[in-house]
C-alpha positions, 0 to 999 in steps of 0.5 A: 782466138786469143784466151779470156780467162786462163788458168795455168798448173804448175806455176811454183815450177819455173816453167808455169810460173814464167809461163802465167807471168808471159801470159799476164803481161799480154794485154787482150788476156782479161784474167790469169790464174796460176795454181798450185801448191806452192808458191812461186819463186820469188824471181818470178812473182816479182814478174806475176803483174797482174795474175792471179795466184791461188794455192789449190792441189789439183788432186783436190776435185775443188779444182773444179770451182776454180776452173767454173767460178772463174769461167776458165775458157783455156788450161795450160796443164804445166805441172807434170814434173819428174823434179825433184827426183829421188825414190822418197818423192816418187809416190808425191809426184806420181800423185800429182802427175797421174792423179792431178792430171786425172781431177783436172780433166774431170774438172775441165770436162764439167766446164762449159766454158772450157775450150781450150786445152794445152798440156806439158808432155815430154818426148820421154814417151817413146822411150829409148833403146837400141831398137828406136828410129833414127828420129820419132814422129809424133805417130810413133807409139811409146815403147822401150820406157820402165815400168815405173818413172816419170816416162810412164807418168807421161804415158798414162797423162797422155792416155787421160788426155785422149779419153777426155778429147774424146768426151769434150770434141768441142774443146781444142787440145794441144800437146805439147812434147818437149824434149830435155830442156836446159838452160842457165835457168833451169835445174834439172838432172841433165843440167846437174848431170853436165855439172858434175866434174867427172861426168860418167859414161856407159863404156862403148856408147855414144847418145845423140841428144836434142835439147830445147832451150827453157826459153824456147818451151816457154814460149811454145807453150805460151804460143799454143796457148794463145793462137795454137792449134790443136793436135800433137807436137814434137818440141826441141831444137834443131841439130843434135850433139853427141853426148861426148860433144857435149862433155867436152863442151862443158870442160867436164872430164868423162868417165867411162865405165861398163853398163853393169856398173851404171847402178852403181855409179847411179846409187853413188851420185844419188847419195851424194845428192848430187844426181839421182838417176832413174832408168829412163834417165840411164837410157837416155844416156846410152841410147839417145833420142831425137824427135821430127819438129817438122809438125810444130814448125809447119802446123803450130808455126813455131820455131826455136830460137835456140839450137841444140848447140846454142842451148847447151852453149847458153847452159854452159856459159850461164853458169859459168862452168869452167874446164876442170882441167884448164887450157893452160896446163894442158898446153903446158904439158904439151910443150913438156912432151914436145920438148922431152921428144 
């Protein structure tokens, strides 16, 4: 059944606020609302059309007139967010992940008029490590995550989301798992992490990575939105690359070092302002995921556009990276060898 009267968190990101954009130019929407604390970008308000925005902090239990004055039958929950990164915005983002996420819920469950529920997770939530499957199906348990970050963050939604599906039966809940996204649009501490000239590594490891491209997680959300199924849903592309795969395809040269020295190379980047690494992220990079989209495919009837490659090739061309070493010198330096031998 197609929404009325949708609200949508997180519209300053780039995902909410091309997401209420997508949503307001479907004709049998009556209303769009798109909250947050910020405006959106610019780029995006230009494509709003007809929605609505209203500035409202969801930590705020205000947001529950909105949700009630408005007769919201359906909230796409899309602010949960680990951008921007760095331990001084730690504490604003655990805010307004855990308790936005937390009078949000309280809202929607005072609601009557609320019957549809979708919320922004992140595969982030099964960890990663040495001990992990081969591939996570969405009846694998978190594990293997820090005691603090933005995995956690997405544990304890996640726990919230539950309680209240629990209290509201009658409201349709759909998660939404997405696996790292890139693109040429996005910014996020993979994107700025393949960006770096001298890309490190850990000494001895080789991360298989699943990507899914931002176009592709706007349009599941905007499809569990419309005519979506509730349940839990795994969300990335097909295929997998292995992390030096994707260093070379981005012309980035990579710099191996011990595991003990990945603190410091973290805290380095990080004062440089150019990547700030947390330990989820540093797991990641060591051990890799990979999640089973067989659900999303075969429940939801989604199916990305993109494949893992064919995002991170659309990341790497949209931006325009180049080799740092270019083709031509190492040719040249091949014919050199060649010829002294």
């Amino acid at each position: 059944m197609t929404p009325k009267v949708v609200l949508v968190t997180g519209v300053g990101g780039y995902l909410g606020g091309n997401l209420a954009a997508r949503l307001a130019a479907n004709p049998d929407i009556d209303r769009v609302l798109g909250v947050d604390t910020t405006a959106p970008h610019r780029d995006v308000v230009r494509r709003l059309g007809r929605a609505e925005f209203v500035r409202a902090d969801i930590r705020n239990p205000l947001i529950a007139k909105v949700i009630t004055g408005a007769e919201v039958d359906t909230v796409v929950h899309a602010s949960l967010t680990a951008n921007p990164p760095g331990p001084s915005r730690r504490t604003p983002i655990k805010e307004m992940n855990v308790i936005g996420t937390m009078q949000l819920l309280a809202a929607c469950q005072r609601a009557p008029s609320v019957r549809k529920l979708v919320v922004k997770s992140t595969a982030a939530v099964y960890g990663a490590s040495a001990r992990s499957p081969a591939v996570f199906t969405e009846d694998d348990a978190p594990k293997d995550i820090s005691s603090s970050g933005y995995a956690k963050d997405a544990v304890e939604v996640e726990a919230y989301v539950r309680g209240f599906s629990r209290r509201r039966p009658d409201v349709d809940v759909t998660l939404i798992r997405l696996t790292n996204l890139i693109g040429p649009r996005v910014d996020t501490v993979l994107t700025r992490y393949f960006a770096l000239p001298v890309v490190p590594t850990v000494l001895g490891y080789d991360a298989r990575i699943q990507l899914l491209h931002s176009e592709d997680a706007l349009a599941v959300l905007e499809q569990a939105a419309v005519r979506g199924a509730p349940g839990v849903f795994n969300a990335g592309g097909d295929g997998v690359l292995m992390l030096s795969q994707a260093i070379r395809r981005a012309g980035r040269i990579p710099l191996p070092v011990l595991r003990s020295a990945i603190p410091a190379a973290g805290r380095i980047l990080r004062g440089a302002r150019l990547v700030d690494f947390s330990p989820d992220h540093v797991r990641y990079l060591n051990y890799g995921r990979v999640v089973d989209t067989t659900r999303l495919r075969t429940v939801l009837g989604f199916t990305p556009r993109w494949t893992t490659r064919q995002a991170f090739d659309d990341y790497v061309h949209g931006n325009a990276l180049r080799p740092v070493i270019s083709p031509e010198l190492l040719e040249g330096l091949e014919h050199r060898v060649l010829g002294i031998r």
